[in-house]
C-alpha distance (Angstrom), angle and dihedral (degrees) to the residues before:
residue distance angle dihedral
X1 . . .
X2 3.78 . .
X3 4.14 116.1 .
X4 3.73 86.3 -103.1
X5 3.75 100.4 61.0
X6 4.04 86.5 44.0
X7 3.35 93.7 60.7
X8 3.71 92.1 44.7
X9 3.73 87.5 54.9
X10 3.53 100.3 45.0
X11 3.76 87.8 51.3
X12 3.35 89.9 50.4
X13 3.43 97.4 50.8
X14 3.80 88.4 49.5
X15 3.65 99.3 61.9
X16 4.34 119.6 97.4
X17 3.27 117.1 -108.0
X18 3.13 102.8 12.1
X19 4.24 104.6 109.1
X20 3.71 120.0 179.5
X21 3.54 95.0 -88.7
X22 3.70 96.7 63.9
X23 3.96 86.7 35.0
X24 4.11 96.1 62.6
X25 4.05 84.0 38.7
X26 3.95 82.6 62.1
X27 3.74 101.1 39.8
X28 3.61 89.2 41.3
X29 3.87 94.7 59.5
X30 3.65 97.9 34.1
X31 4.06 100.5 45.3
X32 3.71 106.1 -114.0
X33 4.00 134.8 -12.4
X34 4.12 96.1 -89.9
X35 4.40 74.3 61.4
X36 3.94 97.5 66.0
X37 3.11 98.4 57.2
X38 4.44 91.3 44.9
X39 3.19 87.0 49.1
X40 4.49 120.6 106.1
X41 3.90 98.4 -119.7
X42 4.24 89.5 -136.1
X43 4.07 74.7 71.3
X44 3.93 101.3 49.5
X45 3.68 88.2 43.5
X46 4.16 84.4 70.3
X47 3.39 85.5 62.3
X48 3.85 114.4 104.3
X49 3.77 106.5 -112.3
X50 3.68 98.9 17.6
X51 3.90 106.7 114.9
X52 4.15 122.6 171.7
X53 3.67 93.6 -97.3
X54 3.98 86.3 53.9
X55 3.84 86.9 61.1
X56 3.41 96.4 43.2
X57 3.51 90.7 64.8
X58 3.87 97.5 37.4
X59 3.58 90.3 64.0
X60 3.80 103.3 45.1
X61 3.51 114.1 125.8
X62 3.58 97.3 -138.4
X63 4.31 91.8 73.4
X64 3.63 86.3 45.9
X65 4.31 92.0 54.7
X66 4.25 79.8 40.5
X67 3.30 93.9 55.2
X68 4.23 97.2 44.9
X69 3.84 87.8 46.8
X70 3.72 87.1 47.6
X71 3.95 97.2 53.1
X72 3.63 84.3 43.6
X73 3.39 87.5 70.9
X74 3.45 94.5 40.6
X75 3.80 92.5 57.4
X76 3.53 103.4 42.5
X77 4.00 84.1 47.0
X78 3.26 97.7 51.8
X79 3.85 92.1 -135.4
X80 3.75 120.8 163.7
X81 3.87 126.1 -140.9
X82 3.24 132.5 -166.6
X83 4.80 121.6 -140.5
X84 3.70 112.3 -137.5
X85 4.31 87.7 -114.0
X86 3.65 92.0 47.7
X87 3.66 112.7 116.7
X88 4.00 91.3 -124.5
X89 3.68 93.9 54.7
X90 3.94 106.0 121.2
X91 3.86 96.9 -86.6
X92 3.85 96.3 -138.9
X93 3.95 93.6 59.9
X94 3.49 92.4 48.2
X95 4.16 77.6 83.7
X96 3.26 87.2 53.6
X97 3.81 107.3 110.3
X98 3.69 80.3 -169.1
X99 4.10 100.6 42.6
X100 3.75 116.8 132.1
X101 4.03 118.9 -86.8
X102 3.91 88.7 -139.4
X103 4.31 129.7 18.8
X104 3.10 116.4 -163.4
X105 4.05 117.4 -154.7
X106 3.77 155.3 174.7
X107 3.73 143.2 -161.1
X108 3.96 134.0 17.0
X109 3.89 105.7 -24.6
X110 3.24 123.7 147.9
X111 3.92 118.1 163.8
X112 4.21 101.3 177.9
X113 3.67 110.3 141.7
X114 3.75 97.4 -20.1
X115 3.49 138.0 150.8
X116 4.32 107.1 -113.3
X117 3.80 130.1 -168.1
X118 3.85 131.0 153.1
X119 3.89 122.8 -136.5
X120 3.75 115.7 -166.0
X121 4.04 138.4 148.2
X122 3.60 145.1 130.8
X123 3.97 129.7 -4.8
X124 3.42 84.9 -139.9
X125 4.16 100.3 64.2
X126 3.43 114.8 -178.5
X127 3.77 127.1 -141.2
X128 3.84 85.9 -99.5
X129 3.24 89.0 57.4
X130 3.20 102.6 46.2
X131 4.18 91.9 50.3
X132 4.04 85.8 55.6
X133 3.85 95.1 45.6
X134 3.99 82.7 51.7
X135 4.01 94.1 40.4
X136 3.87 95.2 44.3
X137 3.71 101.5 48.7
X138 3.84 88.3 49.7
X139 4.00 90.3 48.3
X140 3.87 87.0 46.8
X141 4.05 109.1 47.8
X142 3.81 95.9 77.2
X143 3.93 80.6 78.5
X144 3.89 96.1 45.0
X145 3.78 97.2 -135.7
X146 4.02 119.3 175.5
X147 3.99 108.6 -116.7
X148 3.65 109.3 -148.5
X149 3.56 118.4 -169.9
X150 3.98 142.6 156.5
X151 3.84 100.3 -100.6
X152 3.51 87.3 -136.7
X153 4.32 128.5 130.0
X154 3.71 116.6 -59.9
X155 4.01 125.8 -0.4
X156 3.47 93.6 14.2
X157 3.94 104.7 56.2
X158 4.27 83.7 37.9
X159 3.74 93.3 49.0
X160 4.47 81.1 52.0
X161 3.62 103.8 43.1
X162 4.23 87.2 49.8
X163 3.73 88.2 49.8
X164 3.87 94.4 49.5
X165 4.10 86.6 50.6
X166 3.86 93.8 48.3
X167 3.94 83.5 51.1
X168 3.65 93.3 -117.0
X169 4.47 130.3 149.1
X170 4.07 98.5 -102.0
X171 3.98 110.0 -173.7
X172 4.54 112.0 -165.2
X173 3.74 102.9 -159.8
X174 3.39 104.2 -149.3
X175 4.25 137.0 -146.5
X176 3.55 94.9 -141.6
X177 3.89 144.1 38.9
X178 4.07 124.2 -65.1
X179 3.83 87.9 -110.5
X180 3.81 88.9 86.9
X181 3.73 153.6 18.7
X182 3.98 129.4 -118.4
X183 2.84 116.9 -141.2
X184 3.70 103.2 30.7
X185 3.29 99.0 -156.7
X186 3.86 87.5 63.2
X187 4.12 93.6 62.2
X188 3.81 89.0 93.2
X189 3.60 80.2 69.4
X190 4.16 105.3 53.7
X191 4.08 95.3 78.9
X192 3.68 84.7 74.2
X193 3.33 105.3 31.7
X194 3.78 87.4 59.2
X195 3.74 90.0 42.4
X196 4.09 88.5 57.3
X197 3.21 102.8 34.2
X198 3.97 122.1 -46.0
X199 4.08 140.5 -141.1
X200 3.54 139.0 -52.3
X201 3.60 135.4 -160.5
X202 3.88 151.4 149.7
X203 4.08 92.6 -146.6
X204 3.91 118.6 106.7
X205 3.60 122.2 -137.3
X206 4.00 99.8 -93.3
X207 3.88 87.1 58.8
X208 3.57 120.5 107.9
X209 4.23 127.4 -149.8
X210 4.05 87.1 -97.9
X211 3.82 115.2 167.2
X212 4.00 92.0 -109.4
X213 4.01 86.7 56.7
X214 3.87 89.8 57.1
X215 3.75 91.7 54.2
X216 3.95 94.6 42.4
X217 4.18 77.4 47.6
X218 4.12 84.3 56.8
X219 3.42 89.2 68.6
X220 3.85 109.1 51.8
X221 4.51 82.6 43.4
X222 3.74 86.4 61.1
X223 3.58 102.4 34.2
X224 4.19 107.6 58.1
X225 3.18 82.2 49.1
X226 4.18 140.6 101.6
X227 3.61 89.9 -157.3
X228 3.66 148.0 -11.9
X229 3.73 127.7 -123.3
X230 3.87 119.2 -153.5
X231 3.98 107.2 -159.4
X232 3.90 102.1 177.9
X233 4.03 133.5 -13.7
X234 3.38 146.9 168.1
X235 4.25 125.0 -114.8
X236 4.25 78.6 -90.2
X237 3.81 123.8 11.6
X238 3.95 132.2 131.2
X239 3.28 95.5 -91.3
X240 3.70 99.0 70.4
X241 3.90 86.8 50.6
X242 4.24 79.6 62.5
X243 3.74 90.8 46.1
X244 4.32 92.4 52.1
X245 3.92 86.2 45.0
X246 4.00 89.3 51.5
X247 3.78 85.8 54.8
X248 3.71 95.7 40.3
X249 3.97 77.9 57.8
X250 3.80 92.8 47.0
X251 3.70 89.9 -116.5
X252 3.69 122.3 150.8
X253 3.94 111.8 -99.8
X254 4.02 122.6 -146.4
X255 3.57 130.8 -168.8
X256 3.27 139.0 -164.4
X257 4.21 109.4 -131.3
X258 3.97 125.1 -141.3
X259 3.61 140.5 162.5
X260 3.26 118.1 -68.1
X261 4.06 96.7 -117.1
X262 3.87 83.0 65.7
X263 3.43 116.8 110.8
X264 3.27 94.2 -163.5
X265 3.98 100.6 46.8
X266 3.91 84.7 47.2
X267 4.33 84.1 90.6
X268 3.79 93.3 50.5
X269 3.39 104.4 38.1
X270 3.71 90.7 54.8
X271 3.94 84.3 55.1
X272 3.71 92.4 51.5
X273 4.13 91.3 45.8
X274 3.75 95.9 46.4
X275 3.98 86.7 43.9
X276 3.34 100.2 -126.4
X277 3.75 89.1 118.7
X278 3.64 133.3 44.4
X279 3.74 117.9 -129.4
X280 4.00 109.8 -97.9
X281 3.82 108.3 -160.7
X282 4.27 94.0 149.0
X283 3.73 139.2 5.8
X284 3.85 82.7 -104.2
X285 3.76 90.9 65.9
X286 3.92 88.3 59.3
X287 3.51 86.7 37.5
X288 3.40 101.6 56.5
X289 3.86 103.1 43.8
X290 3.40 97.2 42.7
X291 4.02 86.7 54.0
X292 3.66 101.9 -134.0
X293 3.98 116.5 162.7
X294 3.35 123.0 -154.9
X295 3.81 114.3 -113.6
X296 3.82 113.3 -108.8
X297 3.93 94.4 -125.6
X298 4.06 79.3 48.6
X299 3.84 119.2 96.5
X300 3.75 110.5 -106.0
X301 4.04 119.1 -97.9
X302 4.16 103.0 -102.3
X303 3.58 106.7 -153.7
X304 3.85 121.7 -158.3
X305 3.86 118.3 -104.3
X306 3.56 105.1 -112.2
X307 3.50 127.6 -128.0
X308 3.62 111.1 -166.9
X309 3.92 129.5 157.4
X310 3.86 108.0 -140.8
X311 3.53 124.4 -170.6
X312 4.44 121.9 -130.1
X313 4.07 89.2 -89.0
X314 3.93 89.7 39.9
X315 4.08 97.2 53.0
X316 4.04 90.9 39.7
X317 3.81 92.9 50.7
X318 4.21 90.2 45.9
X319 3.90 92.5 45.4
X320 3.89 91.5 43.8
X321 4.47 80.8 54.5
X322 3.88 91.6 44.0
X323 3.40 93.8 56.5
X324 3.51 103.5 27.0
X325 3.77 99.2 38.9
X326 3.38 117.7 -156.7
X327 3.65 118.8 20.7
X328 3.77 145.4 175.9
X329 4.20 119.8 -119.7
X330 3.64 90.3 -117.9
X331 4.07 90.3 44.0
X332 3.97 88.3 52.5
X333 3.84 89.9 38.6
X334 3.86 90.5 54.3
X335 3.64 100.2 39.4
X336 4.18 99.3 38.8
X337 4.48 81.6 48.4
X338 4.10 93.6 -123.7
X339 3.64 129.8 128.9
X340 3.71 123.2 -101.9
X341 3.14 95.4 -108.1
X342 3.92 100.8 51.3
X343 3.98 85.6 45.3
X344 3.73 91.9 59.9
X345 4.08 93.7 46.0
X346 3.72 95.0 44.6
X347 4.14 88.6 52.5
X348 3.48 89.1 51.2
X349 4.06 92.1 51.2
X350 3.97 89.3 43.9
X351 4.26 91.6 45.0
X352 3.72 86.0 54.5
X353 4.14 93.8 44.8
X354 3.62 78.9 50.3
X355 3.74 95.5 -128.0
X356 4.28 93.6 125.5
X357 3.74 130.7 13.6
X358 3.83 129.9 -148.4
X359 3.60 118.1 -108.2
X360 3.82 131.4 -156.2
X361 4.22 109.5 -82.9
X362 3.54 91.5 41.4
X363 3.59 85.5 -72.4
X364 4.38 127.6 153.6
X365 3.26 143.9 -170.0
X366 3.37 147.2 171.8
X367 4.02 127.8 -91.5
């Protein structure tokens, strides 16, 4: 992208009301960003969306000085950036109808051909969350994914710091420009976040970490990703607005159960009962359904031997699935001699000892 068409973006980017939506609609049409602003404005007004008042503010000088103080910055920073039809532009939020027009980023990231989820949850992790954050990124580096993550209090600077020891490509997206670090307290982390991996984000340097930013951050979290994990939340809390955009994306949701006196489980069991999550008990859960094979050159997946107590209806149901394989509930109920009804509740106890997991077409089998 030549400094021109940067500028034109930026300024483009700068102007209200104009989201990326109505942005690629415009560079679409006209042929690139440096083409808007070329263009007679009788002609943009045939573009569907593009009102007077639209123009007005397109060509007001003062997004044109923003954007020239902004790539001033840029230049004498030496920050890099990324255009939504660049060929290093995360490949998952290319879908994204939605997707940023411009990222900007720093440090070691480098997203060809890998495997991408997003973990995020409460500021307020628990201790069991913390012991899955540890246990899952330890299950999951045999397959090298890239962690991305806000960088924010709680699950999301845990989820990081485990990547970084496992050796793994962490990515924060960030609510604010690359000029600074929110919180502060987290900036003894950034060495090695931007020695595995580094930070994205669509903010220029005169933006603050306001609460809109976070939400706008939501977006790009979900979006390069192939799914979203959900460790621990509240009843309400940000990170269940990530795990609705996820499935706005059609990505796979996961969430993390817990009991139901939890007040931090409350968020993701709600997910898991109103099915717009599946049930996340190990990496091999997320593993498994989104049918990722380890590389042969890769070190095999080690599972833990599990140590479960299962009661008489428990072990006859899970030796029924190991030697059956897959089954239906009304198969199992049938076979095992249990009612429906005790079928279905004793699944649900097993799927959350994570001894079977539930399959599409009301399908199970055993782990």
């Amino acid at each position: 992208m030549t400094t021109d068409e940067l500028i034109a973006t930026l300024r483009l980017q700068h102007v209200p009301n104009i989201g990326d939506v109505l942005a690629k609609k415009l560079i679409s049409q006209c042929g690139s960003p440096a083409a808007i602003f070329e263009d007679k404005r009788n002609q943009l007004l045939k573009i569907d969306g593009i009102g007077t008042q639209t123009i007005r503010n397109l060509f007001e000088k003062a997004h044109l000085e923003a954007a020239e103080s902004e790539y001033a910055y840029i230049a004498k920073n030496n920050i890099e950036w990324t255009y939504f039809l660049d060929a290093e532009y995360p490949h998952y939020l290319k879908h994204c109808i939605d997707g940023p027009i411009l990222l900007f980023k720093k440090g070691n990231i480098d997203l060809d051909g890998r495997k991408i989820i997003s973990v995020v949850g409460t500021r307020n992790i628990t201790s069991y969350g913390m012991a899955f954050c540890e246990e899952f990124i330890a299950d999951i580096a045999p397959l090298n994914p890239i962690i991305v993550s806000g960088f924010a209090y709680g699950v999301d600077i845990c989820i990081q710091r485990e990547a970084v020891k496992q050796g793994l490509q962490t990515i924060g997206c960030l609510a604010h420009g690359l000029n600074q670090i929110y919180p502060k307290v987290h900036a003894k982390y950034q060495s090695d976040i931007l020695k595995h991996g580094g930070f994205f984000t669509e903010f220029w340097s005169s933006s603050s970490p306001e609460r809109e930013n976070f939400l706008k951050r939501n977006r790009i979290i979900a979006g390069m990703s192939e799914a979203t994990v959900v460790v621990e939340s509240a009843e309400k809390g940000g990170s269940l607005v990530t795990a609705d955009i996820a499935n706005s994306y059609n990505r796979d949701v996961f969430a993390v159960p817990g009991r139901s006196t939890d007040k931090y489980s409350l968020g993701c069991n709600n997910l898991i009962k109103q099915q717009k999550a599946h049930m996340l008990t190990s990496a091999a859960d997320l593993i498994y359904l989104l049918d990722w094979e380890l590389d042969q050159k890769e070190s095999p997946l080690i599972q833990k031997q599990l140590f479960v107590d299962l009661n008489d209806t428990e072990q006859a149901i899970y030796t029924y699935l190991q030697k059956e394989g897959k089954q239906l509930l009304d198969s199992i109920a049938l076979a095992c001699k249990i009612p429906i009804f005790k079928a279905s509740s004793t699944l649900l106890g097993m799927e959350m000892k994570g001894v079977i997991r539930p399959l599409p077409g009301k399908l199970f089998e055993a782990i």
